[in-house]
C-alpha positions in Angstrom: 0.0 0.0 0.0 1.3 3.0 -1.2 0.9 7.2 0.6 -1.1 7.7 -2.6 -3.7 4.7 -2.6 -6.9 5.9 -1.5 -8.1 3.6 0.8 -6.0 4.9 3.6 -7.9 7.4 3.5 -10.4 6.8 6.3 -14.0 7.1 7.0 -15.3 10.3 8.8 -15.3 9.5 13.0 -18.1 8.3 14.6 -18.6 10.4 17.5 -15.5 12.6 18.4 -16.4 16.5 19.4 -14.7 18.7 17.4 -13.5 20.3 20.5 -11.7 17.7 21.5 -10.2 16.8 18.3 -8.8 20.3 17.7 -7.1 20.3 21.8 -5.9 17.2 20.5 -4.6 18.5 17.7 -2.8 21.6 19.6 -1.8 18.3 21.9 -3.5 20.0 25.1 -5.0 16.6 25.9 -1.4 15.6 26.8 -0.2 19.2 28.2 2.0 19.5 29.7 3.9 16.4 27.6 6.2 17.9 25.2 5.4 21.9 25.6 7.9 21.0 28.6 10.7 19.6 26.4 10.6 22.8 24.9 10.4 24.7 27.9 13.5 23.3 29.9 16.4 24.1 27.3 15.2 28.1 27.5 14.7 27.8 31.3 18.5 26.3 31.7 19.8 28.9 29.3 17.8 31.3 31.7 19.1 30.2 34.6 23.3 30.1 33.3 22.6 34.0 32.1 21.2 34.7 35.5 24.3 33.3 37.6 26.5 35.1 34.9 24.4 38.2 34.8 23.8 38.3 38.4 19.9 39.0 38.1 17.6 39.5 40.6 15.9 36.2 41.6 12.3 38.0 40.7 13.1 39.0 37.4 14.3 35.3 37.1 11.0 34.0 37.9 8.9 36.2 35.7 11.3 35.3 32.7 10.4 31.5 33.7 7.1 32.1 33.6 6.9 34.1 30.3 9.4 30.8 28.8 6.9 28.2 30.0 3.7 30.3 28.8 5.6 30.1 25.4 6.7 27.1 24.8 3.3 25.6 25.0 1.9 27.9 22.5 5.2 27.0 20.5 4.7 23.1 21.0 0.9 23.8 19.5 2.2 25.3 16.4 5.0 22.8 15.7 3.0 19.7 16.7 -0.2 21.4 13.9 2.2 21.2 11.6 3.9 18.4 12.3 0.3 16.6 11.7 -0.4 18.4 8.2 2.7 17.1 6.7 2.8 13.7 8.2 -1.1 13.4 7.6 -0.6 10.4 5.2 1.8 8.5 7.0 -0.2 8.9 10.7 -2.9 7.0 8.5 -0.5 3.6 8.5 0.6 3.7 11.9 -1.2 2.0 14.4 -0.3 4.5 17.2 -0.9 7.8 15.3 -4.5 7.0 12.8 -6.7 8.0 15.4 -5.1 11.6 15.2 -7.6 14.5 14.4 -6.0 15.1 10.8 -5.5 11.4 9.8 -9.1 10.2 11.1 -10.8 13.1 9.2 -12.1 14.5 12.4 -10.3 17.9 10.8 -9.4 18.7 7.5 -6.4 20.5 6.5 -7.6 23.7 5.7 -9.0 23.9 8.8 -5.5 22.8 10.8 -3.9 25.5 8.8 -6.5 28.7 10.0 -6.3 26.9 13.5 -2.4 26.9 13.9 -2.3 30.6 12.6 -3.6 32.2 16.5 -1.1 29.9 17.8 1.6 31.4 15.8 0.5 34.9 16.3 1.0 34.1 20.3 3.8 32.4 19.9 5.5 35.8 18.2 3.9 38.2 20.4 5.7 36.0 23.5 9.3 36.2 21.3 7.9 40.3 21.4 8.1 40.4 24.7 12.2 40.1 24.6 14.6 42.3 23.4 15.6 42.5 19.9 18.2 39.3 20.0 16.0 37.1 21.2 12.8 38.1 19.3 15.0 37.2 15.9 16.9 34.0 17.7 12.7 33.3 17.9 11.8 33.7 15.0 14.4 31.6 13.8 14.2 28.9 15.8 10.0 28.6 14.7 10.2 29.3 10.9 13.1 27.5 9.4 14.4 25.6 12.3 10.9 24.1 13.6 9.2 24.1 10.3 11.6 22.1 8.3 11.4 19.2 10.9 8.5 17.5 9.5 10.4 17.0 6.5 13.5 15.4 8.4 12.3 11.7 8.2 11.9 11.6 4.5 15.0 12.5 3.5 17.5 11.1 6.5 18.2 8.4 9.1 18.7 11.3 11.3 15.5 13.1 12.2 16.6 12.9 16.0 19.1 14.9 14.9 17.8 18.2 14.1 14.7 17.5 16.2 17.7 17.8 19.0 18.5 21.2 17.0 15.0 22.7 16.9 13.7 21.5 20.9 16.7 22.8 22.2 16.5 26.1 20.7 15.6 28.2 23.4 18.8 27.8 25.4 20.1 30.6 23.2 16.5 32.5 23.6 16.9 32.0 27.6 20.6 33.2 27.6 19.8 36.1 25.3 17.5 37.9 27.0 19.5 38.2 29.9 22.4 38.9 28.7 21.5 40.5 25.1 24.1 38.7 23.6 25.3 35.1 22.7 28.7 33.0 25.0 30.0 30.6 23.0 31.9 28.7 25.3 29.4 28.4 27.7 26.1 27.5 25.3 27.7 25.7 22.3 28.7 22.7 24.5 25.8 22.9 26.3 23.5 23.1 23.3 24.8 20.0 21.5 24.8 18.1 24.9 21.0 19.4 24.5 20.7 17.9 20.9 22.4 14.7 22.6 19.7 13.9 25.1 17.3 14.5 22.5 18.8 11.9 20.2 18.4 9.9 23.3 14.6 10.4 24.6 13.2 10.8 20.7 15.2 7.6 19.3 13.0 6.0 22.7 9.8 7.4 21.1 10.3 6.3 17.8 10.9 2.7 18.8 7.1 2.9 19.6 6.4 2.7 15.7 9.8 0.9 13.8 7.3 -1.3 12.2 5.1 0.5 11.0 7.3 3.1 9.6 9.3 0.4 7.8 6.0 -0.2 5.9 5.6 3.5 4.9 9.3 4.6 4.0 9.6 7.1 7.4 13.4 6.9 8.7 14.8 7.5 11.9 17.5 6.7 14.2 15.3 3.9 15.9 15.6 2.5 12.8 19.0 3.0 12.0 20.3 2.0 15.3 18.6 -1.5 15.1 19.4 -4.2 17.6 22.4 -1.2 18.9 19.5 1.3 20.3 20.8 0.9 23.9 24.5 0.9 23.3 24.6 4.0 20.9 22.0 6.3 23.1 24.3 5.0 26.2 27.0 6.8 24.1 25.0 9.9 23.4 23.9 10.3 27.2 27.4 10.1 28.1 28.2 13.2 25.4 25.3 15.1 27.2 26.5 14.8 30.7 30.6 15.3 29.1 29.1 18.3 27.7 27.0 19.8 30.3 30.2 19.4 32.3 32.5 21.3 29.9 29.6 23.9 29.5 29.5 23.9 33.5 33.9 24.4 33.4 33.4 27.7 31.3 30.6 29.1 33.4 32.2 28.9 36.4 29.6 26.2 38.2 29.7 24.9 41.6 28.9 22.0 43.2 25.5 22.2 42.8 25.6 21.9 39.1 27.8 19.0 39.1 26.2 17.0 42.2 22.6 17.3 40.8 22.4 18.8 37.6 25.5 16.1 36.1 25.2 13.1 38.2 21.6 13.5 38.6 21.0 13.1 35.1 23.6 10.5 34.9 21.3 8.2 37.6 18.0 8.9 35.7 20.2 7.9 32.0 21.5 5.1 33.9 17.9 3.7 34.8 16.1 4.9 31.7 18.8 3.0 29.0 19.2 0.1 31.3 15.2 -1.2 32.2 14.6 -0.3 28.8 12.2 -2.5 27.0 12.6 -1.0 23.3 10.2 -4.0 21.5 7.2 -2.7 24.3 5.6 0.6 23.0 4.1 1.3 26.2 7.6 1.0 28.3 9.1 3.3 25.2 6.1 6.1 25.9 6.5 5.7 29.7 10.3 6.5 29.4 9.8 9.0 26.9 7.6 11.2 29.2 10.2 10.5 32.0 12.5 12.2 30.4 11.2 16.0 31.4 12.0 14.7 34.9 15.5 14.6 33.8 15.0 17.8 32.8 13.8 19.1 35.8 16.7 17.5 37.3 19.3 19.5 35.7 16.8 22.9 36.5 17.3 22.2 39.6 21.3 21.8 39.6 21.0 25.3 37.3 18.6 27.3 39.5 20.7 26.5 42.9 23.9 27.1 41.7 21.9 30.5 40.7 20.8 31.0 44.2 23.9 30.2 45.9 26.1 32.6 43.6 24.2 35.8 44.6 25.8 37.7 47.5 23.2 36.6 50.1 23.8 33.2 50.2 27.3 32.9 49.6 28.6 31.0 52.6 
């Protein structure tokens, strides 16, 4: 069965409220699954600007909260058109037919008018920062996020640049503190970023290496084969070798190492090693896990932060 033969195309749903379908589609049913993916890599580039920048801990938390307001309007947009370009292939995959596009529930014209509001926001948040960071936005959600969809046709490596377009907003974070760009410091810590992703969206893809052998998608799940645990052992250890290089040129303290390195290190350790890559529901389960090992790092971030400002140096 080919993406062109017409009976993939399915028969209109039963009884689905087009309320629901279009949350779905904006992937508000799940929130905040994903939007937070997206979130943590501008929160941590947040939170190295403010130890560097020395800004007040308020400020700190209103840029946080601006971040995480945005990245769920951003998720929306990317995650619309993620499901108008994929629409044909979410038809031959078990896990994804029931989506609103590839059910029928909503056509595609009406996916494109509902992801424009969602952009709109999402540009009016990047307005909100100064002039860097507005531009660093709108690059990261026209060419970097757009192009995405299109990754798995034409490479083995979709992780790859997925790692490039979620992790984004470590530059946004750092930049609107700082109004400019450290390379030492956000480089490394960027494609450690990219890294983890590899790791947590080579896990999600396992869920569907079958079907996507029938339709002609690639990715690294695929690629990787019987290796999958080996190789994303390998990338978790160039995250946390990263993040500690990043950590060497921003001056970190213990903190950052104790919980922000090693912490991730235990939750890569666990997630790689009880593994079960053939059961989809273990692969979702440790896919959604991994914004815990986001957190995690936060956490080593945000007190290294804290302990840096004048009043709680010991």
């Amino acid at each position: 069965m080919t993406l062109n033969d017409k009976t993939t195309r399915p028969s209109k749903p039963r009884s689905t409220s087009a309320f629901h379908a279009y949350v779905r589609l904006a992937r508000k049913h799940q929130f905040p699954v994903g939007a937070d993916l997206i979130f943590l890599p501008g929160a941590w580039g947040l939170g190295l600007a403010a130890k560097h920048n020395q800004l007040e801990p308020v400020a700190l938390i209103q840029l946080l909260v601006i971040f995480f307001a945005a990245s769920t309007t951003v998720h929306s947009v990317v995650c619309i058109l993620n499901d108008i370009c994929d629409v044909e292939f979410d038809r031959q995959v078990e896990r994804t037919k029931s989506r609103p596009l590839a059910s029928g529930a909503i056509s595609i014209t009406n996916a494109w008018l509902y992801m424009i509001p969602w952009t709109v926001v999402s540009v009016l948040f990047f307005y909100l920062g100064n002039e860097l960071t507005f531009y660093l936005g709108l690059l990261g959600l026209v060419p970097v996020h757009a192009l995405y969809p299109l990754m798995k046709r034409w490479t083995y490596w979709p992780q790859a640049y997925l790692g490039v377009a979620m992790n984004w907003g470590i530059w946004l974070g750092w930049s609107q503190v700082e109004g400019s760009v450290d390379w030492f410091i956000l480089l490394p810590f960027f494609i450690g970023a990219a890294c983890w992703t590899i790791v947590y969206d080579t896990i999600y893809a396992c869920q569907d290496k079958e079907d996507d052998i029938k339709c002609g998608v690639k990715s690294t799940a695929l690629l990787f084969g019987e290796w999958v645990k080996p190789i994303l052992s390998a990338f978790a250890v160039a995250t946390l070798a990263l993040f500690s290089i990043s950590g060497h040129f921003s001056h970190a303290g213990w903190a950052f190492y104790c919980i922000s390195v090693l912490g991730a290190a235990a939750h890569f350790f666990w997630q790689l090693w009880t593994l079960k890559q053939a059961e989809m529901g273990d692969c979702w389960s440790k896919f959604t896990k991994n914004s815990n090992l986001g957190y995690i790092v936060l956490v080593g971030i945000l007190l290294d932060y804290v302990l840096s400002l004048p009043r709680f140096r010991l």
